[in-house]
C-alpha positions in Angstrom: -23.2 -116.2 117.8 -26.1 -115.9 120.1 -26.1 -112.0 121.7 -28.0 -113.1 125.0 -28.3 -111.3 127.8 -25.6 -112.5 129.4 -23.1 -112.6 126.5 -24.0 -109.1 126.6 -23.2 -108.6 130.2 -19.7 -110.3 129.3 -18.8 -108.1 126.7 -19.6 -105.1 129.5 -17.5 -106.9 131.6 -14.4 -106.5 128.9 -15.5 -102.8 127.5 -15.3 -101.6 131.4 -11.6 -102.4 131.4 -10.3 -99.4 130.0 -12.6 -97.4 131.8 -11.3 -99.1 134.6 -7.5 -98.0 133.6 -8.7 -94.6 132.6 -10.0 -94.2 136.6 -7.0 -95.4 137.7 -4.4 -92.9 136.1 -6.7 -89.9 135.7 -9.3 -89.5 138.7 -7.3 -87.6 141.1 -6.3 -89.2 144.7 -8.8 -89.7 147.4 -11.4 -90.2 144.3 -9.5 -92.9 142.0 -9.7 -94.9 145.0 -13.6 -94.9 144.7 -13.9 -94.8 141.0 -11.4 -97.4 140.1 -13.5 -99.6 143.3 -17.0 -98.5 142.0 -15.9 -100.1 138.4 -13.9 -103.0 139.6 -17.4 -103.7 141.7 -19.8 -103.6 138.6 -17.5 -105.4 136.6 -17.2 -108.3 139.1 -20.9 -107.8 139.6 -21.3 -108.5 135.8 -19.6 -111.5 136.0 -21.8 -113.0 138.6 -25.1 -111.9 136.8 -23.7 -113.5 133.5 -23.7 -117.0 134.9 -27.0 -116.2 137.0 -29.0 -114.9 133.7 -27.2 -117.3 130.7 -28.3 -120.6 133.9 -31.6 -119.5 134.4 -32.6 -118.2 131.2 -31.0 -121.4 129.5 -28.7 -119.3 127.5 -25.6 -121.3 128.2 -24.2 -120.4 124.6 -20.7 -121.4 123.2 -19.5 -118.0 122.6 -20.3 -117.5 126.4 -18.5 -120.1 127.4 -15.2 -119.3 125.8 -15.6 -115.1 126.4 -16.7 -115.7 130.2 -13.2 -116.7 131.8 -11.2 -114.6 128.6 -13.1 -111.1 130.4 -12.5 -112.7 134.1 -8.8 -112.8 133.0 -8.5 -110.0 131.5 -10.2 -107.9 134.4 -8.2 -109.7 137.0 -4.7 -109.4 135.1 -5.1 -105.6 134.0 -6.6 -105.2 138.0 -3.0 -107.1 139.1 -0.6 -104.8 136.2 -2.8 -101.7 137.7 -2.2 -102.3 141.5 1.2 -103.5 141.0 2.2 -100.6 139.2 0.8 -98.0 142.0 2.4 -99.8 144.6 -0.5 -101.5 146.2 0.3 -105.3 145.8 3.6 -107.2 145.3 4.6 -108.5 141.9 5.1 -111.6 143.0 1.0 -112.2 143.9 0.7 -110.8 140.2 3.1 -113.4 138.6 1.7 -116.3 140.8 -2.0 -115.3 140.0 -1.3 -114.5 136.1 1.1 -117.4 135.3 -1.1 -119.4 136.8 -4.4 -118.5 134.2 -2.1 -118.7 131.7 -1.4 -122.1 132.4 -4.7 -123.4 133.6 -6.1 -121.9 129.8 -3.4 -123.3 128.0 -4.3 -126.4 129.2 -8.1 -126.4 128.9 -6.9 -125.9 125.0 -5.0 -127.8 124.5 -7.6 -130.4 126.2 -10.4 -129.6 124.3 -8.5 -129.8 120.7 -8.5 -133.8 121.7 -12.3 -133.2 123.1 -11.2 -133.7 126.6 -13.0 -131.3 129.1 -11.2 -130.5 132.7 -14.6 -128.7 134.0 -14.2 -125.8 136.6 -13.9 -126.7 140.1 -15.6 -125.5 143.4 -11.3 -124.4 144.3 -11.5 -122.4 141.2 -14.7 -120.8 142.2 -13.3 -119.4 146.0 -10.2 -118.3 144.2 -12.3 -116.3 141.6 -14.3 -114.7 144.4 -11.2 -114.7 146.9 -9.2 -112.6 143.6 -12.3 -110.4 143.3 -12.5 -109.0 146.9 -9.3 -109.1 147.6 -8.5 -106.7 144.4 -11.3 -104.6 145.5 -10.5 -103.8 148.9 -6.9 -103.0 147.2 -8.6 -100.8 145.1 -10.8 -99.2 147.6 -7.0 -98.4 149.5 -9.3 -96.2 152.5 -9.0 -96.8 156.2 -12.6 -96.7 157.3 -13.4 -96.6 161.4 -9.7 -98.3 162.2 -10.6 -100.9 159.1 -8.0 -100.7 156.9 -8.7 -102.0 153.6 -5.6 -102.0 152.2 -4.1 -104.3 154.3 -7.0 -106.8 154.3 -7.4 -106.9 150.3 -2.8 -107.4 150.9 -4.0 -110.6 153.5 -6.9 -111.6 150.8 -4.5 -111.5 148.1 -1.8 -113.7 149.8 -5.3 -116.0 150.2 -5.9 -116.3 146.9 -2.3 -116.9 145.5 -2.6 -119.8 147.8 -6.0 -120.8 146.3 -4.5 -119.9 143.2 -2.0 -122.4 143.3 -3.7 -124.8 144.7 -6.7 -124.7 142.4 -3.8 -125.0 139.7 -2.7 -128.1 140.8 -6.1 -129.6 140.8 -6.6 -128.8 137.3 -2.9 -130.1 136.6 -3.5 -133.3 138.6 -7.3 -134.0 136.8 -6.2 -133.4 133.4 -3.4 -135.5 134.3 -5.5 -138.1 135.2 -8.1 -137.7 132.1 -4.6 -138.1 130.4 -4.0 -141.3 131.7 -7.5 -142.5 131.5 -7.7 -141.6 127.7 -4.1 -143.1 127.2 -5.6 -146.7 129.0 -8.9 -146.8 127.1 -6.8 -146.5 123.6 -4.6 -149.5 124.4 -7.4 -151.7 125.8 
């Protein structure tokens, strides 16, 4: 294993989760709100860099490549369990956005064991960032000058259960498609 830079920055990423659930259950109210935000921030902040560094640097590794979504996962599920639990988002969004990266991993498994890559899409990507600010703004939970941010990161969420889905079904539908490809270039 290569420890880059930005392999580093993914293994940040995972070790802020429980500091992440610590803020959450510990901080007292109003400053949870800003503490579990502040860390829900860097983390998301980590993830960006980690792409920006590992492309620019050239240190696309392996080990980055399978930890990179693992910690986006992880972040966003624990993020979904957290909010869930405190009564800020509906279980529903939580099943729809977990049950879907459950899937869509699964798959990309189960894919690569027969060397088949389904590569990440630009619908993928929105979701990702849609998940990210929507959680955040759930986090944040403050009305600020008639904003409330509560309600736009429960709009935002609705968003990117949509983009969710549908970013599933285009990874459904291409690997489907690979499937078929593969399946017609044996028989020929």
């Amino acid at each position: 294993m290569q420890w880059t830079l930005s392999n580093q920055l993914t293994v940040a990423r995972v070790a802020l989760i429980p500091l992440l659930i610590a803020a959450f259950y510990f901080t007292p109210n109003p400053w949870n709100y800003y503490t579990t935000a502040f860390i829900f921030a860097l983390a998301g902040f980590t993830d960006w860099l980690d792409g920006y560094i590992a492309r620019n640097r050239n240190e696309v590794t392996a080990f980055g490549r399978f930890l990179d979504p693992v910690a986006d996962k992880l972040l966003v599920a624990t993020s979904l369990v957290l909010l869930v639990e405190g009564g800020y988002a509906p279980a529903i969004l939580a099943v729809i956005i977990i049950g879907r990266e459950i899937t869509i991993g699964a798959l990309r498994e189960w894919l690569a064991e027969g060397s088949r890559i389904v590569h990440v899409s630009q619908m993928g990507k929105w979701k990702t960032a849609m998940q990210l600010v929507a959680i955040e703004a759930l986090f944040l939970h403050i009305e600020i000058m008639d904003f409330d941010f509560h309600q736009a990161g429960l709009v935002l969420l609705w968003l990117a259960a949509v983009l969710t889905l549908w970013s599933g079904y285009e990874y459904l539908r291409n690997a489907w498609l690979e499937l078929r490809h593969q399946g017609h270039t044996e028989e020929s």
